[in-house]
ROROVEX-360194 format. One line per field, with one value per residue: residue number from 1; residue in one letter; x, y, z of N, C-alpha, C, O, CB in turn. Coordinates in Angstrom, 2 decimals, decimal comma, padded with zeros to 5 digits. Each point is the difference from the previous one (the first is absolute). Glycine has a CB too. Layout:
N
pos [NUM / ...]
code [a / ...]
n_east [X / ...]
n_north [Y / ...]
n_up [Z / ...]
ca_east [X / ...]
ca_north [Y / ...]
ca_up [Z / ...]
c_east [X / ...]
c_north [Y / ...]
c_up [Z / ...]
o_east [X / ...]
o_north [Y / ...]
o_up [Z / ...]
cb_east [X / ...]
cb_north [Y / ...]
cb_up [Z / ...]
***
This chain:
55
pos [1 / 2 / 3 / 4 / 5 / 6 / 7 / 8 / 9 / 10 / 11 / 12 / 13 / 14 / 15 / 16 / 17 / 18 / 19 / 20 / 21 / 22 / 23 / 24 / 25 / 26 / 27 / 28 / 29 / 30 / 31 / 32 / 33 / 34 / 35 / 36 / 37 / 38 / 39 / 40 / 41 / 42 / 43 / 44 / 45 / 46 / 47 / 48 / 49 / 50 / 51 / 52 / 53 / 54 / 55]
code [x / x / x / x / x / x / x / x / x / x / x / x / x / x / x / x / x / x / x / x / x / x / x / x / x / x / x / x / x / x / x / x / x / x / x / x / x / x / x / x / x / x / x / x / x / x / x / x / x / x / x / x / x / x / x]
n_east [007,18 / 002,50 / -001,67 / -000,44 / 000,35 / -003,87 / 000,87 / -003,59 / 002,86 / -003,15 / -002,00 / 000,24 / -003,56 / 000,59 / 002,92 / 002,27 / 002,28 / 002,41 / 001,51 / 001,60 / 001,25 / -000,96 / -001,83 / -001,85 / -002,81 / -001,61 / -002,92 / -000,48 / -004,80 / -000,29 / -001,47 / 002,35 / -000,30 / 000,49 / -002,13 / 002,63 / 000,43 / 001,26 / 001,23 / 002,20 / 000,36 / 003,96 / -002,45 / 003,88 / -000,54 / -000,02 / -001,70 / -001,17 / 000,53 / -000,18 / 002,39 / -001,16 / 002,79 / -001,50 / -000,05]
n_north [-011,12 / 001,35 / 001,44 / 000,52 / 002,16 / 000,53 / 002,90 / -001,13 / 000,76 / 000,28 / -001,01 / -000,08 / 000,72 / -002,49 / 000,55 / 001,15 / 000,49 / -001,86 / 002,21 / -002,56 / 003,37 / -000,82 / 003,35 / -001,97 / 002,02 / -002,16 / 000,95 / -000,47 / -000,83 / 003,25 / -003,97 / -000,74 / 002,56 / 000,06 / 002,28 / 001,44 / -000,25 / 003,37 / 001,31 / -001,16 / -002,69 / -000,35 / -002,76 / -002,76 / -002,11 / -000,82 / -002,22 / 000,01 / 004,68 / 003,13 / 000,79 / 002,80 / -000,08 / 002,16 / 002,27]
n_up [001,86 / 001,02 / 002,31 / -002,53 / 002,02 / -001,06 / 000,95 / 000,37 / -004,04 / 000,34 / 002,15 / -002,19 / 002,85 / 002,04 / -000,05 / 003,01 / -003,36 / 002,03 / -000,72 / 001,43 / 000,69 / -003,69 / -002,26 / 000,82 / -001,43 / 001,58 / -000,83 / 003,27 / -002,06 / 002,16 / 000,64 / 000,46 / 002,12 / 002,26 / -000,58 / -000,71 / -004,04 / 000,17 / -002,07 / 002,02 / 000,27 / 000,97 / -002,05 / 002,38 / -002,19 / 003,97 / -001,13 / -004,36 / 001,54 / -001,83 / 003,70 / -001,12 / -000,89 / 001,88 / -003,39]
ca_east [000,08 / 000,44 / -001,08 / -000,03 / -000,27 / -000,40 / -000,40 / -001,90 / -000,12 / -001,36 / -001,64 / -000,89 / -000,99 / 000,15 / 001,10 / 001,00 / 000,62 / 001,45 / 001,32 / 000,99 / 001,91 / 000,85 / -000,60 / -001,01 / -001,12 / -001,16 / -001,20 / 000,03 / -001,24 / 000,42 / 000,02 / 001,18 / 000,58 / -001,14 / -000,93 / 000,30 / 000,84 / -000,10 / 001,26 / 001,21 / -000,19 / 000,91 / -001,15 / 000,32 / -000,80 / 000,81 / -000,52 / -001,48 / -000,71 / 000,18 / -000,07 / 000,48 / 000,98 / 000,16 / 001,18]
ca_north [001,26 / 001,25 / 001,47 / 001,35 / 001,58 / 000,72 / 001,58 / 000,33 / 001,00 / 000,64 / -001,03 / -000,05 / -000,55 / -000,92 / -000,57 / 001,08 / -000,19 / -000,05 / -000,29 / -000,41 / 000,88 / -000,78 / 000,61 / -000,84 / 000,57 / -001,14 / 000,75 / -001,37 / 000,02 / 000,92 / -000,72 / -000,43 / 001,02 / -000,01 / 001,03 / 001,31 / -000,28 / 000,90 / -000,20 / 000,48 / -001,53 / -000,90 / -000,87 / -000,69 / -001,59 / -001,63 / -001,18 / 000,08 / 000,71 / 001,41 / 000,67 / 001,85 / -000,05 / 001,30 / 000,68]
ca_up [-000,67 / 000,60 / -000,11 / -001,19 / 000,11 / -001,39 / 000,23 / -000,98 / -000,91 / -000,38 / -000,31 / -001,74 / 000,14 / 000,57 / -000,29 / 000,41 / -000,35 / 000,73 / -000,41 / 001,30 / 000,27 / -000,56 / -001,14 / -000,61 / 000,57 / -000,15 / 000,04 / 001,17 / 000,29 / 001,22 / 000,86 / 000,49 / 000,79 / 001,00 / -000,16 / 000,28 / -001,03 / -000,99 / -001,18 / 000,91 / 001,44 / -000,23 / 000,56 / 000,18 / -000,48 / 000,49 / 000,62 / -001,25 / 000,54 / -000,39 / 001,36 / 000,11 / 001,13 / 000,94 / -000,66]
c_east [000,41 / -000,77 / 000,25 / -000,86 / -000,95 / -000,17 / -001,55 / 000,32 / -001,43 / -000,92 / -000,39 / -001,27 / 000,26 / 000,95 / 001,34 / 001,41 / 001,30 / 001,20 / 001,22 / 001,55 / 000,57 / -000,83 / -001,04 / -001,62 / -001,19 / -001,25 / -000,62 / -002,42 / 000,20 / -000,86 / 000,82 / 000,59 / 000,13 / -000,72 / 000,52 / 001,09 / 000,05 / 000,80 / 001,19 / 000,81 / 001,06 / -001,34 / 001,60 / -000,66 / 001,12 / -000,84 / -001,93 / -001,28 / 000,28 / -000,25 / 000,53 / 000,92 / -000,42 / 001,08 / 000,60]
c_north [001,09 / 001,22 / 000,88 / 000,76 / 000,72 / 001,38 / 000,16 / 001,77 / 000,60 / -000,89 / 000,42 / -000,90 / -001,44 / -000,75 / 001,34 / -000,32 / -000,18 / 000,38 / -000,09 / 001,28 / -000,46 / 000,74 / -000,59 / 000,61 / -001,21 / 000,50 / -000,98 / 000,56 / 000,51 / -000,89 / -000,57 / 000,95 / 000,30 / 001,59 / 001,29 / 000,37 / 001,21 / 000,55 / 000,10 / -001,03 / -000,94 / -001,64 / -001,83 / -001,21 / -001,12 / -001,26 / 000,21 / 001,50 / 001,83 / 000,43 / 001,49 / 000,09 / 001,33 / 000,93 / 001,20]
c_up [000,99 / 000,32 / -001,00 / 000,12 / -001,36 / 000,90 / -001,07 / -001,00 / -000,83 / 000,08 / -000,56 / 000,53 / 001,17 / 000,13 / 000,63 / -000,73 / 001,10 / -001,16 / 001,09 / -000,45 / -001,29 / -001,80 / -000,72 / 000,35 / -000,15 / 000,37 / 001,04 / 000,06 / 001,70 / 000,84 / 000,87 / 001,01 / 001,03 / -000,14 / -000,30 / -001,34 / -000,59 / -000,70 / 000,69 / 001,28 / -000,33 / 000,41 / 000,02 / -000,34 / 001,13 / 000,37 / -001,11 / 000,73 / -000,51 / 001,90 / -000,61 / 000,40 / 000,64 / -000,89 / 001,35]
o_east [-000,38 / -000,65 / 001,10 / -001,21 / 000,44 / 000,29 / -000,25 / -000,21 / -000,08 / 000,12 / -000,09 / 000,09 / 000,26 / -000,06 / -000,05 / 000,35 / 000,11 / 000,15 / 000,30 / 000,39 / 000,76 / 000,55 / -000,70 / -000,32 / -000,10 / -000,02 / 000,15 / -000,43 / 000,79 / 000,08 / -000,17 / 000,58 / -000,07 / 000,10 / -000,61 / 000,82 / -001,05 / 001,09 / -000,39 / 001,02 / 000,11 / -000,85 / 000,81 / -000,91 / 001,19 / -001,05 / -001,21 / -001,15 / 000,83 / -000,86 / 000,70 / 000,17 / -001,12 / 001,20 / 000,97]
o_north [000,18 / 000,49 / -000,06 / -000,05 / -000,02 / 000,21 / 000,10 / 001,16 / 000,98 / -001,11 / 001,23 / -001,21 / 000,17 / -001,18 / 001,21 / -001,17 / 000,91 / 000,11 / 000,74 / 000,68 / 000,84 / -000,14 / 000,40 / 000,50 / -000,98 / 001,08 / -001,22 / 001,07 / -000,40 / 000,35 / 000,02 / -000,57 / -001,22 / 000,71 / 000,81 / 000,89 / 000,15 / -000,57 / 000,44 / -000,18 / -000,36 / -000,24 / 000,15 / -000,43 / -000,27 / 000,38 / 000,04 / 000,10 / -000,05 / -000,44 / 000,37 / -000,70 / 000,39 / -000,23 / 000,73]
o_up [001,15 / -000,92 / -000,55 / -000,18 / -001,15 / 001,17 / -001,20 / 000,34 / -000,74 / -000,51 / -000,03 / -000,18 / 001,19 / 000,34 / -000,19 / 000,22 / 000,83 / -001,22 / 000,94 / -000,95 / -000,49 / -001,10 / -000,93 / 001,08 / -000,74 / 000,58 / 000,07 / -000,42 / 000,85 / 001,18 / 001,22 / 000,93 / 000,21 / -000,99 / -000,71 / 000,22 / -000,63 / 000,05 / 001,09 / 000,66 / -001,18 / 000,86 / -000,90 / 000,71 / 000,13 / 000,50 / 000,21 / -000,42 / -000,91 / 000,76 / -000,94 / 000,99 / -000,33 / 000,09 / -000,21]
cb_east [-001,36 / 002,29 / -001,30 / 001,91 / 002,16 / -001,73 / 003,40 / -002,19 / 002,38 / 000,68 / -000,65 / 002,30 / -000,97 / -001,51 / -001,41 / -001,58 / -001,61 / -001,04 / -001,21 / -001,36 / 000,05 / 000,16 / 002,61 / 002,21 / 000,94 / 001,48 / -000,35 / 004,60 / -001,74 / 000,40 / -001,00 / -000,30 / -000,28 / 001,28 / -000,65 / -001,24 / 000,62 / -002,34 / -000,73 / -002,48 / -002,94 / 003,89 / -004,50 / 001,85 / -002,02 / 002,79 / 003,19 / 001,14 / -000,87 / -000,31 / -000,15 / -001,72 / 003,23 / -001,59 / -002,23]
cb_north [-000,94 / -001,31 / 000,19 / -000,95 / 000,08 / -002,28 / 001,01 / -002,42 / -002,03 / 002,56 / -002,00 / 001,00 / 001,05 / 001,50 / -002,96 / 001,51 / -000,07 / -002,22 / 000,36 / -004,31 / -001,16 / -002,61 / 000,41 / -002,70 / 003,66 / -002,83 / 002,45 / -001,06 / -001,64 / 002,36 / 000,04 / -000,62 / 001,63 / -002,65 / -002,00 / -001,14 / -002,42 / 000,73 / 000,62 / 002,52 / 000,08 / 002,29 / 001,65 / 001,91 / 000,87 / 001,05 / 000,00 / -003,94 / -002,24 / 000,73 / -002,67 / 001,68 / -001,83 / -001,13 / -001,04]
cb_up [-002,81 / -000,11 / 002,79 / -001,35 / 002,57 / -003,10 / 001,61 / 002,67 / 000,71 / -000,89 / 001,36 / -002,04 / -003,82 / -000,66 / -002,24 / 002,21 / -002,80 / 003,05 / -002,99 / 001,30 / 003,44 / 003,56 / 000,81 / -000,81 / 000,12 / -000,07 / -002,61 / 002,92 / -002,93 / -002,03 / -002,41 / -003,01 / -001,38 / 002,84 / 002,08 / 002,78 / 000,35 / 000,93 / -003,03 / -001,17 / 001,46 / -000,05 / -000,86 / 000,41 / -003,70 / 000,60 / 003,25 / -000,17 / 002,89 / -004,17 / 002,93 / -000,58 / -000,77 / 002,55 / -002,83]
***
């Protein structure tokens, strides 16, 4: 699988909303996240993992 770019468009409690470049959106568990996760945040899925990028 290919990496995919999201942007944290909003946390809703225990859940943070994405959405990739490509428009696709997804609801991900902010467990999965890591700590420093917040609305605005470039976050990077790869290798079944979620990373922050550095905007």
């Amino acid at each position: 699988m290919e990496p995919i770019l999201y942007r944290v468009v909003r946390i809703n409690g225990d859940y943070a909303e994405l959405i990739s470049e490509d428009g696709v959106e997804n609801t991900v568990a902010m467990a999965l996240l890591p700590m420093e996760i917040e609305e605005g945040c470039r976050v990077l899925w790869e290798n079944f993992t979620y990373r922050c990028l550095e905007d």
